[in-house]
C-alpha positions, 0 to 999 in steps of 0.5 A: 664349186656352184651347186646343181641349184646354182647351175640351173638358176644360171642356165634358166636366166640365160634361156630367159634371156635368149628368147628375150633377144637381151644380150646382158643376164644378171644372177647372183649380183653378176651382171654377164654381157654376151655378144651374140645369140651363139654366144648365149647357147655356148653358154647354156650348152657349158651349164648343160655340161656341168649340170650333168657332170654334178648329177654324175652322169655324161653328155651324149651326143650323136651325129648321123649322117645319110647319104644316097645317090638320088637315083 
């Protein structure tokens, strides 16, 4: 199993690579083609996930929603 190091050096090449507009993230010797830009944010959320799963603590998130009538 990948260290937390590991994790995070691998979700920072792939936040590079976002704002960079590049498709293809290269680490460790592995070279990772991605589709799309929604592609490259699964990803980072998943490293998100692992990185707090390492560190033993839980992914929260929370969905609100409001509504009214506009009277």
């Amino acid at each position: 199993m990948a260290t937390i190091t590991e994790f995070r050096d691998r979700r920072d090449a792939l936040s590079a690579q976002r704002s960079s507009g590049v498709a293809r993230v290269s680490y460790d010797g592995k070279t990772v083609d991605y589709r799309s830009v929604a592609e490259i944010d699964r990803g980072i959320e998943a490293l998100d996930r692992e990185i707090a799963s390492a560190e033993g603590r839980r992914m929260v998130r929370q969905v609100r929603i409001t509504t009214f009538k506009g009277l």
